[in-house]
C-alpha positions, 0 to 999 in steps of 0.5 A: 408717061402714064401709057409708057408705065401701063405699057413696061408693066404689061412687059413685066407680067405677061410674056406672051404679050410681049412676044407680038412684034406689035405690042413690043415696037409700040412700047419701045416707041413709048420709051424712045419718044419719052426718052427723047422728049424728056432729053429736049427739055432745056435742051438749049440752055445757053451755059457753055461749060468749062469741062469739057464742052467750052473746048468742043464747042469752040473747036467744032465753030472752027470748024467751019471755017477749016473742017480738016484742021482742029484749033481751039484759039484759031488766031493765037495772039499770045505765045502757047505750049503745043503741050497745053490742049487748055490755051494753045492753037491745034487741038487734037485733044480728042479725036475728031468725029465728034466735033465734025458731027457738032459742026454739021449741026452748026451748019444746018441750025446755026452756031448756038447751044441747041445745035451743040447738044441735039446731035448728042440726043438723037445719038443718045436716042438711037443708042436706046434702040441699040441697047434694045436690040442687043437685049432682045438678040441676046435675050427676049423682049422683055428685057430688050424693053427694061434695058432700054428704059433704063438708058433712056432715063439714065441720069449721067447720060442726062447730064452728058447730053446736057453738057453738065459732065466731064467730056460730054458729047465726046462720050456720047458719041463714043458710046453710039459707036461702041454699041453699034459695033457690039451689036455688030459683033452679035450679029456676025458671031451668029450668023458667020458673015465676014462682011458683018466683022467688017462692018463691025470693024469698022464701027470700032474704028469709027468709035475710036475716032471718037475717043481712041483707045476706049474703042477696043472693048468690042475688039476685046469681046471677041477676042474673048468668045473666041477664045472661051468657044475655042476652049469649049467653056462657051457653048458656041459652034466653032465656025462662027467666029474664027481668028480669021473674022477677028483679024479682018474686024481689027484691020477694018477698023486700022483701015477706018482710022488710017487716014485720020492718023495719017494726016495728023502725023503730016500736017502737026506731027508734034501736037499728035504724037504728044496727046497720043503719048498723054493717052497711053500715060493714063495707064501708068500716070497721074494725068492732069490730077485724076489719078485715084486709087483702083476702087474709085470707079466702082466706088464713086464715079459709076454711082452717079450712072445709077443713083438710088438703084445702085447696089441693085444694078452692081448686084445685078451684074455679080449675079449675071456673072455667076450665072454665066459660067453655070449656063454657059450660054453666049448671050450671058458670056458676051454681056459679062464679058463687055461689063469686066472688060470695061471695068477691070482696065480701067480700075488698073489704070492709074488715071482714072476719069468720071466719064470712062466707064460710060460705055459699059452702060448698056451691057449694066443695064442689060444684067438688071434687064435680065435678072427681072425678066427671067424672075417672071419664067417658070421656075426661075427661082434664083433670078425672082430671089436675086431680084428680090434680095437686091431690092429688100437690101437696098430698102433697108440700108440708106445708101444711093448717093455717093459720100465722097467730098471731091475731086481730090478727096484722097489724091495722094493715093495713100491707102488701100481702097479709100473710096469703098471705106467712104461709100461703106454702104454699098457693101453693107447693101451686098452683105444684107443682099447675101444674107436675104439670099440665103434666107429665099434659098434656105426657104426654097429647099423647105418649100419645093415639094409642096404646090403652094410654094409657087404662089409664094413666089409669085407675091415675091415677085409682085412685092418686088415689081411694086418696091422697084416701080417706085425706085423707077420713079426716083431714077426718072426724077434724077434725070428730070432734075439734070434738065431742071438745072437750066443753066444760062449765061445771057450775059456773054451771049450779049456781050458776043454780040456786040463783039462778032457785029461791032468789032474786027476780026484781028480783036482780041480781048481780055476778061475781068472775070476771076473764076477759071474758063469764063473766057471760055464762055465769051469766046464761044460766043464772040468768035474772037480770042478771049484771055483772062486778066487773071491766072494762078500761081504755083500755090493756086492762089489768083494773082493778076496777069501785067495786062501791058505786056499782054497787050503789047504782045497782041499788037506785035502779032497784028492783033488789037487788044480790048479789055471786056469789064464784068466786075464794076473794077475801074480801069484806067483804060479809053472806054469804048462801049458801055451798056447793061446786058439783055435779061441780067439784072443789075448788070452791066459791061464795058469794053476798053481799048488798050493803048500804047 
């Protein structure tokens, strides 16, 4: 950790060091090792969580057995909703190219939670690069090694890769693909090459089997440049990209996700075109309760992407944004053009997830990137002064975190912006930041003739490069604390055991547990079909499940019913095995058999 600091902060001050290919591939090797190895830790915590990773770790171990066909519950002993993607058989809930990437680890590792999150690390890792590579295409080197460093250690991302977040490995593998297209697209704007649109389609296509419609960005983007050059705002050659290359780039990637499409619509034609429905619900519907108002992902979700450095990062972006339609230039256009293209739909959507805006990571970071690498290019002064407001603003007012209570705060969706009024202190931040910014500019008019105003500057520079290497610190240590949490579960480890060696393959059990989607652990585990004895009624209150039905069902579709006890209840049921689990204290399980 201390070579990489010495090596970011040399990127900082000198930019003829950074400009040797030799310096600059060994600091962004520092940033992709420490990335990574800060990524590992704890990487194989035995926890399964219920959002989302409980359903892809299950459907990618069936996998193996059936790697064309998706199944949550592979042998449904009770009746289900097709509708249901929480508790029914096929599950085409997410596209599959995520889960198969899960299940070839699987295959070569073996089935457990180290296997489930490392394809998610080395996607995660390999996207820091990526990030890199657009920064420095785009921009130079320095802001190519800043961006990256500050993806590598993005605290979200952490928890994604972890499995702590809401739909995880999903967005991950979405994100690799979103940039590997963007970059791409980068590549065959500037050179012409049809086949770089064609690959460039075809990474979209791959994205979009990932997590569907979320894909387009890169799509967009194009359609976006094309439009600015056609219309002489951007200054960019008319032959590099033509309606002809976005074409070709948006049949590539039909051609990419046909077959998927094609199959699904043959093989469970219903079940595909319900969640297909459920996706372009989101646009216009309250889908499973995460419906919000359109200042929730700008004023609530995206602050756990960048906490304590938030206001600096949307700063940032506002400045690179103003500074685009100044300049002109396409590296500028194309990174704001990603930012609002991520941002805009879905803050009109009514439907509105933690998670989406994910893929707006890199072309974020990058806008922070930019603003302090050109603060340390002669005469840049309105980058050093942006760059300086920002981080004096945030000092000075207490903001960082977001003050929203829950999921469900304000789900009536009743009031303007209620989110923006309870993180107030983001614009507070950005008024101050205006307020500074005058001040500098004001300052500047007064100075620019005499030759001590460049030292002025440069202690600006300086005092800032001092205030923000210790937000950095403060940004590494809320990833650290993402691995920190080390969440284990050894008691279903145990408990699935005994049930994949002792029992047969037509078992199904029940659990005692009340809390919602703990089955979801002993399934995983187990590999047999695990119910709760519990479920909640039309007031969300537990009430008990009449277990002997459950049971009788089970044995009319062929299956053996077993409850699994974690509570200390008594059951009058034949026990079959007792014991205490491995590593719990003070805790034991039973299994019963329900009979006739």
């Amino acid at each position: 950790m201390i070579k990489l600091t010495s090596n970011l902060i040399k990127c900082f001050v000198n930019h003829k060091w950074v400009s040797k290919c030799i310096d600059a591939k060994f600091a962004i090797f520092w940033v992709l090792l420490a990335s990574f190895l800060a990524i590992l830790r704890n990487l194989g915590h035995t926890a399964i969580h219920y959002w989302d990773e409980g359903f892809h770790a299950i459907v990618a171990r069936n996998l193996l057995k059936h790697p064309l066909t998706f199944t949550l519950y592979d042998q449904p002993w009770l009746p289900y909703d097709y509708k249901g993607w929480g508790a029914n058989h096929i599950w085409l809930h997410k596209p599959p190219l995520a889960m198969w990437k899960i299940a070839i680890s699987y295959w070569a590792l073996g089935v457990n939670t180290l296997a489930l999150r490392l394809p998610s690390a080395i996607l995660a890792t390999i996207a820091i690069w990526i990030t890199y590579r657009i920064a420095t295409d785009l921009f130079d080197r320095r802001a190519g090694l800043i961006a990256a460093f500050l993806q590598g250690f993005n605290p979200f991302l952490f928890g994604s890769i972890h499995g702590y977040n809401y739909s995880d490995h999903i967005d991950i593998a979405l994100l690799f693909w979103v940039e590997v297209s963007c970059w791409l697209l980068i590549q065959a704007i500037r050179s012409g090459a049809l086949k770089l649109y064609i690959l460039c389609g075809i990474a979209q296509g791959l994205a979009y089997l990932s997590k569907s419609y979320l894909a387009l960005i890169t799509f967009g983007i194009a359609i976006v440049i094309w439009g600015a050059g056609w219309t002489k705002i951007l200054n960019l050659p008319a032959e590099r990209i033509k309606l002809r290359d976005i074409i070709v780039q948006l049949l590539s990637s039909i051609l990419t996700v046909t077959p998927w499409t094609a199959y699904c619509l043959i093989k469970h034609p219903k079940e595909y075109i319900w969640e297909h429905k459920r996706v372009l619900d989101h646009l216009s519907t309250d889908v499973e309760s995460w419906g919000a108002t359109w200042d929730r992902p700008i004023f609530d979700y995206m602050i756990q992407f960048y906490p304590i450095i938030y206001t600096i990062v949307i700063g940032a972006v506002l400045c690179l944004i103003f500074t685009t339609f100044k300049n002109r230039s396409f590296g500028e256009f194309f990174i704001s053009a990603w930012v609002v293209g991520v941002i805009v739909p879905h803050s009109y959507a009514l439907t509105k997830t933690p998670s989406a805006t994910m893929i707006a990571t890199p072309a974020i970071v990058i806008c922070l990137s930019v603003i302090i690498s050109k603060s340390w290019r002669k005469n840049d002064w309105v980058y050093t002064a942006s760059w300086f407001a920002l981080t004096l603003s945030t000092t000075i007012i207490k903001g960082g975190t977001s003050l929203v209570k829950g999921r469900d705060q304000f789900d009536k969706l009743n009031k303007l912006a209620p989110y923006l009024e309870t993180n107030f202190w983001i614009i507070k931040q950005l008024l101050v930041f205006g307020i500074i910014l005058g001040g500098l500019f004001l300052c500047r008019q007064l100075t620019h003739r005499f030759r001590w105003q460049k030292w002025l500057w440069l202690s600006l520079r300086f005092s800032v490069l001092g205030i923000s290497i210790l937000y950095a610190q403060g940004y590494i240590d809320s990833s650290i604390a993402v691995t920190n949490k080390n969440v284990n579960h050894p008691l279903y480890q145990t408990i699935g055991k005994k049930i994949r060696t002792d029992f047969p393959q037509n078992a199904c059990f029940f659990l005692d547990h009340p809390d919602h989607g703990t089955h979801f652990y002993l399934m995983f585990y187990a590999d047999r079909s695990v119910y709760q004895t519990t479920t909640r009624d039309a007031k969300q209150k537990i009430v008990d499940r009449d277990l002997q039905k459950l049971a009788t069902q089970v044995r009319a579709a062929g299956g053996i019913p077993y409850l699994v006890s974690i509570t200390k209840q008594d059951h009058n049921y034949d026990l079959v095995f007792e014991a205490k689990a491995e590593n719990v204290i003070n805790q034991t399980y039973q299994i019963y058999a329900l009979k006739k």
